[in-house]
N, C-alpha and C positions, 0 to 999 in steps of 0.2 A: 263646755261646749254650748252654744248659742243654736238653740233648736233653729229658729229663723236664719239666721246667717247659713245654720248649714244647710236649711231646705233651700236658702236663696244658692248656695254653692251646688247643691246636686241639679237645682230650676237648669243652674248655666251650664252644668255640663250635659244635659240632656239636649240643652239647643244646640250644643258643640257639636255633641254625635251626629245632628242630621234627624234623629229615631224622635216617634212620638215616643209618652210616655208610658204607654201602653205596650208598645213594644218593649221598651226597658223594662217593664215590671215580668214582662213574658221571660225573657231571654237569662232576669235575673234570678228565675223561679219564684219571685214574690208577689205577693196580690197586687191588682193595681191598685186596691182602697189603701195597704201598707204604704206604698209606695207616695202617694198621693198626701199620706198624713206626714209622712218624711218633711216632702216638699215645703207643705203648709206650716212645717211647725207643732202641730195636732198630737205628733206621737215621738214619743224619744227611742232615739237608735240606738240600739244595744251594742256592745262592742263586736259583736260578730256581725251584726248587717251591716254596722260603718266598714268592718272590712271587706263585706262582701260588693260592696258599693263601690269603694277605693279601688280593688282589683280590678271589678268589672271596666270602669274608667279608666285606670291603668294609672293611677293617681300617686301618691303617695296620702298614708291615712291623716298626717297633721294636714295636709292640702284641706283635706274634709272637715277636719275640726277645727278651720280660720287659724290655724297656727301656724309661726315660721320655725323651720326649723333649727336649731341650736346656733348651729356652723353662720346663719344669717342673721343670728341675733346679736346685737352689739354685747360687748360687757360690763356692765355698770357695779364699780363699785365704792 
């Protein structure tokens, strides 16, 4: 997982919601400075705040990790 891409992925979905990101860090019980390092890159997301992040957004987790999933991936052999 691509720290930057994913802070660029949770950047867009905070703009999607409407919510600054202060209120997402309220609502998702995490600090806004956690939150804020997410975004930027700054700090690596543990597999339990990537999910806690995914849920909140209602996402699917490979969405969060720039991944496609399996069924969308061509098969190359």
């Amino acid at each position: 997982m691509d720290r930057k891409e994913v802070g660029r992925r949770i950047r867009s979905w905070i703009v999607d919601s409407g919510k600054s990101q202060e209120q997402v860090a309220e609502e998702m019980g995490v600090s806004f400075g956690a939150l804020k390092s997410w975004i930027y890159g700054n700090r690596t997301i543990s597999l339990d705040q990537a999910v806690l992040i995914a849920n909140y957004f209602q996402k699917p987790l490979d969405e969060l990790a720039c991944r496609r999933r399996a069924k969308d991936m061509a098969i190359v052999s």
